[in-house]
ZAVOMAR-654968 format. One record per residue (C-alpha): z, x, y; residue number from 0; residue in three letters. Coordinates in Angstrom, 1 decimal. Example, Ala and Ser with C-alpha at 12.3 -4.5 7.8 and 13.67 -1.06 7.14 Angstrom:
[node [7.8 12.3 -4.5] 0 "ALA"];
[node [7.1 13.7 -1.1] 1 "SER"];
//
This chain:
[node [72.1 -111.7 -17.0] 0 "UNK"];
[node [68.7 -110.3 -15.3] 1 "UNK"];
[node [69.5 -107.7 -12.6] 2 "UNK"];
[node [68.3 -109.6 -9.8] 3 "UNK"];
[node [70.0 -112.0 -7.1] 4 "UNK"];
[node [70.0 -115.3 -8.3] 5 "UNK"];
[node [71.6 -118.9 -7.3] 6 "UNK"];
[node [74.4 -120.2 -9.5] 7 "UNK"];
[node [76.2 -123.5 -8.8] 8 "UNK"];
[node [79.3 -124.9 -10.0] 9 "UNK"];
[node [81.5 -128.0 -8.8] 10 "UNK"];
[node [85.0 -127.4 -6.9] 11 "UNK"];
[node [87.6 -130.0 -9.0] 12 "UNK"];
[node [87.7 -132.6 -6.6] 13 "UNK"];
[node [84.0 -132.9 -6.9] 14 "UNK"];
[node [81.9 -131.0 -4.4] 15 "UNK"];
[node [78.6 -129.1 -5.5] 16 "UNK"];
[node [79.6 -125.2 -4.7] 17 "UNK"];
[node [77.2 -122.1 -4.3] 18 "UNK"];
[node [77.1 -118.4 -5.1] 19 "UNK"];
[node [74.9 -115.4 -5.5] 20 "UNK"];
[node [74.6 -113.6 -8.5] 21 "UNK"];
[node [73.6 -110.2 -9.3] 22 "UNK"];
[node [73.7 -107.8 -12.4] 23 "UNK"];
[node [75.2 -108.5 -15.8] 24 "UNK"];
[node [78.5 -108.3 -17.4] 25 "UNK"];
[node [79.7 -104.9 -18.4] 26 "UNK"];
[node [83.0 -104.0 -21.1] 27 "UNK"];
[node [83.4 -101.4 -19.1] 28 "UNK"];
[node [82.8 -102.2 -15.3] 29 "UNK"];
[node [85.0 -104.8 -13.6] 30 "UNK"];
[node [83.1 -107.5 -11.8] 31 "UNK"];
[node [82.8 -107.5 -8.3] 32 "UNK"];
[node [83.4 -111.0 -6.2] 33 "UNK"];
[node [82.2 -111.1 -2.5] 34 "UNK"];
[node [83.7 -113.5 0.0] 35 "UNK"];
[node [82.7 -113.8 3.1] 36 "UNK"];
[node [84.2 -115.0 6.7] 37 "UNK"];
[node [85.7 -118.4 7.7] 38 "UNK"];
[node [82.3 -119.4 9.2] 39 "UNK"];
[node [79.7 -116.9 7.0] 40 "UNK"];
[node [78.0 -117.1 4.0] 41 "UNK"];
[node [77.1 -115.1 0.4] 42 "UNK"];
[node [73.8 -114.2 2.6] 43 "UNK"];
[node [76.3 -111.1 4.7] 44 "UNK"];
[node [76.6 -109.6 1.1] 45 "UNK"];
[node [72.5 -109.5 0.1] 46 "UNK"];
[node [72.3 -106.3 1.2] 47 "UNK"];
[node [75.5 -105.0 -1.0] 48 "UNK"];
[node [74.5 -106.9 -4.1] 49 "UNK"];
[node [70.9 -105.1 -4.0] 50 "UNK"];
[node [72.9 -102.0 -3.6] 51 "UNK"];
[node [75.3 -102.7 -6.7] 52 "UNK"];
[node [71.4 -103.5 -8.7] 53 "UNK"];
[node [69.8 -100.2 -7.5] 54 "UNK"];
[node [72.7 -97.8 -7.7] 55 "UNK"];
[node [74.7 -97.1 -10.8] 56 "UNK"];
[node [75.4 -98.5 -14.3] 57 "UNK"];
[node [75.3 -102.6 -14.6] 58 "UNK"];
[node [78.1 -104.5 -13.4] 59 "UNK"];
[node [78.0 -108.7 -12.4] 60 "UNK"];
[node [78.3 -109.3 -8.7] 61 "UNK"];
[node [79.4 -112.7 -7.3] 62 "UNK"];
[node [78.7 -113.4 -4.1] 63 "UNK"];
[node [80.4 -117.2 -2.6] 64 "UNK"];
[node [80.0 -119.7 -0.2] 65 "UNK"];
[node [83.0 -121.5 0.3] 66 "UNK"];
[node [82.9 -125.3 0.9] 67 "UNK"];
[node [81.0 -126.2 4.2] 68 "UNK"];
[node [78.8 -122.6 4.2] 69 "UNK"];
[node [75.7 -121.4 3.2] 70 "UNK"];
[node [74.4 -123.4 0.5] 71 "UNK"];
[node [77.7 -125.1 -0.7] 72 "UNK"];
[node [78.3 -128.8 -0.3] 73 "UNK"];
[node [79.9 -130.0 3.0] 74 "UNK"];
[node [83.5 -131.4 2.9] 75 "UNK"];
[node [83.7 -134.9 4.4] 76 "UNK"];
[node [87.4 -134.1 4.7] 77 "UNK"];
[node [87.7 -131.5 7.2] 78 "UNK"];
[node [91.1 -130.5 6.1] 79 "UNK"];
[node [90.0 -129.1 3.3] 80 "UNK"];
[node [88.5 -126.3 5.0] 81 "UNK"];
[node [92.3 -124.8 4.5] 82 "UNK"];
[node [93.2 -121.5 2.2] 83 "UNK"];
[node [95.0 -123.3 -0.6] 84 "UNK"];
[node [92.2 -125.3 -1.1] 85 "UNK"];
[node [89.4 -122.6 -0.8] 86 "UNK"];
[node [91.3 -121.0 -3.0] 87 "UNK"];
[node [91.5 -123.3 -5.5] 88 "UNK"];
[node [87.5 -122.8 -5.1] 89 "UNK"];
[node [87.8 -119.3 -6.1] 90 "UNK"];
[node [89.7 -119.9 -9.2] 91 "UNK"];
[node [87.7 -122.1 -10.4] 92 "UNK"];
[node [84.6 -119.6 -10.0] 93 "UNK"];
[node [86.6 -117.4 -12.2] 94 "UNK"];
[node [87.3 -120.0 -14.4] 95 "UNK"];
[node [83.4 -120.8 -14.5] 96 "UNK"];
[node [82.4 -117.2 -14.9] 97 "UNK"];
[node [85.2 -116.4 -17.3] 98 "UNK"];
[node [86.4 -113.6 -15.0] 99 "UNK"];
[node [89.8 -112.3 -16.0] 100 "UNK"];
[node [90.1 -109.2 -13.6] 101 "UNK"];
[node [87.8 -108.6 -10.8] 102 "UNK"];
[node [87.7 -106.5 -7.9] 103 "UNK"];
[node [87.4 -108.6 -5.0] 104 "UNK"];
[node [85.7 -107.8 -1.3] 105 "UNK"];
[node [87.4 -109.8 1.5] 106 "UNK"];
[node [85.9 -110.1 5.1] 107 "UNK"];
[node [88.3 -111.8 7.2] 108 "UNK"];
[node [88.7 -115.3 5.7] 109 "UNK"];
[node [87.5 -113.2 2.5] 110 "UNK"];
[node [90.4 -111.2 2.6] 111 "UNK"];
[node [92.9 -113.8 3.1] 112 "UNK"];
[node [92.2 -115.5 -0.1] 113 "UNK"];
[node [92.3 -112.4 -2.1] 114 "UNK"];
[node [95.8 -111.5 -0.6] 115 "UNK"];
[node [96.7 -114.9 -1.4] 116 "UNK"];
[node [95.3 -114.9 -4.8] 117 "UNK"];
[node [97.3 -111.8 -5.1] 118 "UNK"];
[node [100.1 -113.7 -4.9] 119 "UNK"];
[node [99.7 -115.9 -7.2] 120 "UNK"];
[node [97.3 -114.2 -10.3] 121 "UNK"];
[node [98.2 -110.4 -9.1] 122 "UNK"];
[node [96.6 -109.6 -13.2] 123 "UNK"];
[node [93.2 -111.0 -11.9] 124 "UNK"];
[node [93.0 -108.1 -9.2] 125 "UNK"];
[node [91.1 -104.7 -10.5] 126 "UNK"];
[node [90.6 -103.3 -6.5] 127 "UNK"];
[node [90.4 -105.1 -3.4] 128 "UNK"];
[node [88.6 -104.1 -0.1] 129 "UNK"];
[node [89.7 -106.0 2.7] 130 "UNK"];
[node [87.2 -105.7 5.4] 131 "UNK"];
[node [88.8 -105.8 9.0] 132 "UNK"];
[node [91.9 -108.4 7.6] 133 "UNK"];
[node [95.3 -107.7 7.4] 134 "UNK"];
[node [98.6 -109.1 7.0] 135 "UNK"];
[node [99.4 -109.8 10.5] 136 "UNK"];
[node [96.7 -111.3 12.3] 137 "UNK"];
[node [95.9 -110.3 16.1] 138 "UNK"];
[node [96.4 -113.4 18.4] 139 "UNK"];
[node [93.4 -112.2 20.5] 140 "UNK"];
[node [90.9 -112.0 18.4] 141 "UNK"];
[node [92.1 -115.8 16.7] 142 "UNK"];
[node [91.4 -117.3 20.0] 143 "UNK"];
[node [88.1 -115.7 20.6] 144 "UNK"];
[node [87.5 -116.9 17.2] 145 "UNK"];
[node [88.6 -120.4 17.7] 146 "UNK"];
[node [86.7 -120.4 21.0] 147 "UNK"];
[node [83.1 -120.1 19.3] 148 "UNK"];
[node [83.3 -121.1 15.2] 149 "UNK"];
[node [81.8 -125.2 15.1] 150 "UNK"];
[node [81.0 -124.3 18.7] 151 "UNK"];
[node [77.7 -122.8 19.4] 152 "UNK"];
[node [75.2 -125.3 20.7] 153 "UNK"];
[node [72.1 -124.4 18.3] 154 "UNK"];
[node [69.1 -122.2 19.4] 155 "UNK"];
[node [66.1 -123.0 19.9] 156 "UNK"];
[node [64.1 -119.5 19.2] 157 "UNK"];
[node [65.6 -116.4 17.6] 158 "UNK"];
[node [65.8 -114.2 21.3] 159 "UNK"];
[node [67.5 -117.5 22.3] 160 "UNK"];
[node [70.1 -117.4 19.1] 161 "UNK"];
[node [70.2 -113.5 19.7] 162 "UNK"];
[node [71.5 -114.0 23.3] 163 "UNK"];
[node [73.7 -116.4 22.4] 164 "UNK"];
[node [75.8 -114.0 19.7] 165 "UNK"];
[node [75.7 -111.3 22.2] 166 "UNK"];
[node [77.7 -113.5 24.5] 167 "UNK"];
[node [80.2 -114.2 22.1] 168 "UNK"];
[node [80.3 -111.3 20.5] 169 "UNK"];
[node [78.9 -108.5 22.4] 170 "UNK"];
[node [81.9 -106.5 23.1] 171 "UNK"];
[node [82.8 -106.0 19.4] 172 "UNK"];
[node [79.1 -104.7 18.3] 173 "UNK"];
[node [78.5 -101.9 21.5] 174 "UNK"];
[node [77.2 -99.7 18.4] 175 "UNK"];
[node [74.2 -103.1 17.4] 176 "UNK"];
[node [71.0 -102.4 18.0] 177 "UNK"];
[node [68.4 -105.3 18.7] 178 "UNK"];
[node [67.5 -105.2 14.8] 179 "UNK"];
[node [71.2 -105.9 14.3] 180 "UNK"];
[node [71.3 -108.7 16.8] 181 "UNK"];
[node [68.7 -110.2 14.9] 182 "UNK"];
[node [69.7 -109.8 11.6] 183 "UNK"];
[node [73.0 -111.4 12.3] 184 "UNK"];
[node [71.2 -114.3 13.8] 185 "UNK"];
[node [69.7 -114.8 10.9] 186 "UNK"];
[node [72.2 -114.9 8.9] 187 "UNK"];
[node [74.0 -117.8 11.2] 188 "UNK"];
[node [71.3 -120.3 11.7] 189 "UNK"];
[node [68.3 -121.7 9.2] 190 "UNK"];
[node [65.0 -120.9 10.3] 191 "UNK"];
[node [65.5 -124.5 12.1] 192 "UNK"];
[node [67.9 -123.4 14.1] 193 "UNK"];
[node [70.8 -125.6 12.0] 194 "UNK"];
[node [74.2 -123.7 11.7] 195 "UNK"];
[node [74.7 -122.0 8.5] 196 "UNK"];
[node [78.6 -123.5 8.3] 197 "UNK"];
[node [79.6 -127.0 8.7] 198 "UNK"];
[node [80.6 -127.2 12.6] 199 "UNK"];
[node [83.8 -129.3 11.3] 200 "UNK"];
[node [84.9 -125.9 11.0] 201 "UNK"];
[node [86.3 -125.8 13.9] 202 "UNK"];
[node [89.2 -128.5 13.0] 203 "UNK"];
[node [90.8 -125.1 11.1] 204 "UNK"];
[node [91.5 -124.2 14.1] 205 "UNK"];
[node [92.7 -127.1 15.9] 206 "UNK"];
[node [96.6 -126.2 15.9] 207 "UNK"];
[node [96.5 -122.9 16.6] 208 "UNK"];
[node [97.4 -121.6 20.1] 209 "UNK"];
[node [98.6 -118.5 21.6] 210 "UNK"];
[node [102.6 -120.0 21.7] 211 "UNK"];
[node [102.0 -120.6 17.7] 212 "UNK"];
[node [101.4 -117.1 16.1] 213 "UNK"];
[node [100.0 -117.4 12.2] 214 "UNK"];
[node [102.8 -116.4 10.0] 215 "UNK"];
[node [102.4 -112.5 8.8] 216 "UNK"];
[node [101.3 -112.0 5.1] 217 "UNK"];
[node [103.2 -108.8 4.2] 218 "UNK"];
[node [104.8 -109.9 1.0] 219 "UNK"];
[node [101.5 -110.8 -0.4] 220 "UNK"];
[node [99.7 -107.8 1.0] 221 "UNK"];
[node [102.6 -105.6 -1.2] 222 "UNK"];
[node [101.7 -107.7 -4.2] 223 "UNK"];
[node [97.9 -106.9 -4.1] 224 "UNK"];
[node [98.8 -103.3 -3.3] 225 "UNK"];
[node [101.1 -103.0 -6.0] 226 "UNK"];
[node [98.5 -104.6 -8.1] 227 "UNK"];
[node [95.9 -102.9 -7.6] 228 "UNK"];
[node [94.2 -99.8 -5.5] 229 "UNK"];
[node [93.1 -101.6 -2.1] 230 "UNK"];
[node [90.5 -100.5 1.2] 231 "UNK"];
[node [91.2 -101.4 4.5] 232 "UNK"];
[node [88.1 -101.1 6.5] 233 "UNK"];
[node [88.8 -102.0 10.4] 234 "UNK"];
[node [86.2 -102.4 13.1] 235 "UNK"];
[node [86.8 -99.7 16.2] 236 "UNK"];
[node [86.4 -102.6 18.5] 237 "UNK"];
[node [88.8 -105.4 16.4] 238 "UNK"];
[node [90.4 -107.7 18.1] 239 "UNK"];
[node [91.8 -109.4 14.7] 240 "UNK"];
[node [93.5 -106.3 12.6] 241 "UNK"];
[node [95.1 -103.9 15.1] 242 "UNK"];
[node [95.1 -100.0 14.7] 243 "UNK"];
[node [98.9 -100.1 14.4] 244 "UNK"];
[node [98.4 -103.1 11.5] 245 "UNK"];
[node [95.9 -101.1 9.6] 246 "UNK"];
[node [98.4 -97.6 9.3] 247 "UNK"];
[node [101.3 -99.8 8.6] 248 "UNK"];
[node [98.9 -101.2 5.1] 249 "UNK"];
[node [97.8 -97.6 4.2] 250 "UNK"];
[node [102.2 -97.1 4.5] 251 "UNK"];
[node [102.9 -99.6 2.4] 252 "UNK"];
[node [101.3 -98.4 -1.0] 253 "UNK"];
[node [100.1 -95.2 -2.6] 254 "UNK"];
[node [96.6 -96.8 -3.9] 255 "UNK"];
[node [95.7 -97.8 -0.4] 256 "UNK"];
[node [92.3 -95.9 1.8] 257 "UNK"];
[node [92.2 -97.1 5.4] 258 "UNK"];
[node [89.0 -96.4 7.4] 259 "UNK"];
[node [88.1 -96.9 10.4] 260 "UNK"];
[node [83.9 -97.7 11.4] 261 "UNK"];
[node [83.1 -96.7 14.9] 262 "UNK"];
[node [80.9 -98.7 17.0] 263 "UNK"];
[node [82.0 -102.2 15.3] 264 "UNK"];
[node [84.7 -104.9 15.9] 265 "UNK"];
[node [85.6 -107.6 13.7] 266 "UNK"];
[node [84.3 -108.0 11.1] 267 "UNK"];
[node [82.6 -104.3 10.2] 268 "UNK"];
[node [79.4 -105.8 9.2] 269 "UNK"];
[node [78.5 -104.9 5.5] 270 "UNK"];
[node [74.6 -104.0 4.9] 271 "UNK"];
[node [75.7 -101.2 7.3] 272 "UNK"];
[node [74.9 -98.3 4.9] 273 "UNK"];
[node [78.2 -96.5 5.7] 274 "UNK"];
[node [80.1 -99.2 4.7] 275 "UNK"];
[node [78.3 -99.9 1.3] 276 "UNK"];
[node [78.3 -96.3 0.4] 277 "UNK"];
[node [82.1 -96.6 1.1] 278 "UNK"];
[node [82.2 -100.0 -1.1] 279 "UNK"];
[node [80.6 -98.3 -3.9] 280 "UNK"];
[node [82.5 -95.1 -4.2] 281 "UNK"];
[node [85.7 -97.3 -4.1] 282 "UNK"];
[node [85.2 -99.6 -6.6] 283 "UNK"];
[node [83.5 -96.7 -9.1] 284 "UNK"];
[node [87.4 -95.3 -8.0] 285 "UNK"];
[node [88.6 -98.5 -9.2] 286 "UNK"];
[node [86.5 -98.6 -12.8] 287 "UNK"];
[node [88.0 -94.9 -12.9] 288 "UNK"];
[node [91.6 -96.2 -12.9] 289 "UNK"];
[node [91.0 -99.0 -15.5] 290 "UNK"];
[node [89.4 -97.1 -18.2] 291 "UNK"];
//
C-alpha cells in the first residue's frame, strides 16, 4: 500500500456503498490504526492525523471511516439505521474487508461509542483505544445542545456565513479557536456548495431523547475495553458531553488508562490540533510497545 491518503470503498451487508480513507501500509509489527469520527462528522476530521501517522515514524495502515449517511458514504433511506448496532455492524465489516484482526481504534464521540461497544463484543480486536471527549456516561447537557443543531443547520451560503453559523452553535466550547479554526471546521461540515457533509436525517437519532430520558451508562463495556487494552481519554476543558468527574472515574477504573485534559476546547477536542496528534502518536507507539 503507497504511503499516501487514498479512497477505499466497500459495501455495508445490507447493501449500501461505504467510504474510508486510507493511509500507509500494513506492518507485522505495528497495529493498524482505525479512525472514527463523530455522529454527524466525517474521515475528513482525521486528514490531518493520517498525514502525521505518513510523515512521522515507521509504516503502519491507517483507516479513516465515514459511517453511513457521512462524508462520502452512501445515504441510508432508512433513517433508523443511523443506530450503533448497525454502524457497528459497519465497522466489522471494514475489518472484515481489510482483514484487520487487532487494531487500535480512535473514537470521537459517536467514534468512541462504537469502539466501547465493539469492546464488548470482540475485546481480542482491540490493541489501544483513544477515546476522544466520550465516556461511559454521557452528560445530558451537552446531548441536547447536540440534538438541538445535528440535521439542523439551514446551509450557508458563503464560508463567513457558515463560519458564523458554527460559532453560534458552538462558540462557547471553542473560546481557545482562532478564525483559521472557525474556518477549517466549516470546511469540514459543508461541500464547497454549501451541502451538509452528513445526511440531515441524522437528526431522527435523536428523536427520543429528552432531558426526563437519560442514555443508559456504558461502564461495563468501558471495563471490557480497559481490561482489554491500554485506553486515552482526552476531554475538552469546555465539554458539555464527558464531565470532569466522568473522565477521573475512567482513569479509576483500569491501570492502562491516560486521561488528559486540552485547554481551550469542548466537545469534541478537535484532532489536527498538533497537541492532540503528538499525544495520539506517542500513545499508540505505547500501545505497539506493549504488543511486541
Amino acid at each position: 500500500m503507497p504511503d499516501f491518503i487514498e479512497d477505499f470503498r466497500f459495501t455495508s451487508s445490507d447493501g449500501l456503498r461505504l467510504h474510508a480513507l486510507s493511509a500507509g501500509r500494513r506492518s507485522e509489527d505495528r497495529s493498524p490504526v482505525i479512525c472514527l469520527p463523530g455522529i454527524s462528522r466525517t474521515a475528513e476530521d482525521f486528514r490531518t492525523l493520517l498525514k502525521a501517522f505518513i510523515e512521522n515514524g515507521p509504516p503502519r495502515q491507517v483507516l479513516a471511516l465515514d459511517s453511513r449517511g457521512r462524508g462520502l458514504s452512501q445515504y441510508d433511506s432508512n433513517p433508523a439505521n443511523y443506530s450503533i448496532p448497525i454502524e457497528l455492524g459497519d465497522l466489522v465489516k471494514l475489518l472484515g474487508e481489510q482483514e484487520i484482526e487487532r487494531a487500535i481504534f480512535i473514537g470521537t464521540s459517536r467514534g468512541g461509542l462504537l469502539t466501547m461497544t465493539l469492546a464488548s463484543i470482540m475485546p481480542q480486536a482491540i490493541a489501544g483505544a483513544v477515546l476522544n471527549d466520550i465516556g461511559p456516561v454521557i452528560e445530558m447537557a451537552g446531548l441536547l445542545r447536540i440534538k438541538g443543531y445535528v440535521g439542523k443547520m439551514n446551509p450557508p451560503r458563503s464560508w463567513p456565513e457558515a463560519i458564523a453559523s458554527l460559532k453560534k452553535v458552538m462558540g462557547a466550547q471553542f473560546p481557545a479557536f482562532n478564525e483559521q479554526d472557525w474556518e477549517s471546521y466549516a470546511r469540514r461540515t459543508w461541500s464547497d456548495s454549501f451541502k451538509p457533509l452528513s445526511d440531515p436525517a441524522l437528526a431522527e437519532a435523536f428523536q427520543g431523547i429528552d432531558a426526563s430520558t437519560p442514555p443508559p451508562t456504558l461502564w461495563p463495556q468501558f471495563e471490557i475495553l480497559a481490561k482489554a487494552a491500554p485506553v486515552l481519554v482526552i476531554r475538552g476543558e469546555h465539554s458539555d458531553l464527558l464531565s470532569r468527574e466522568t473522565a477521573d472515574e475512567m482513569k479509576r477504573r483500569g491501570k492502562n488508562i491516560v486521561a488528559i485534559e486540552i485547554a481551550g476546547q469542548g466537545h469534541a477536542p478537535i484532532i489536527e490540533h498538533t497537541e492532540i496528534t503528538a499525544q495520539i502518536l506517542r500513545f499508540v507507539e505505547r500501545c505497539d510497545r506493549q504488543i511486541r
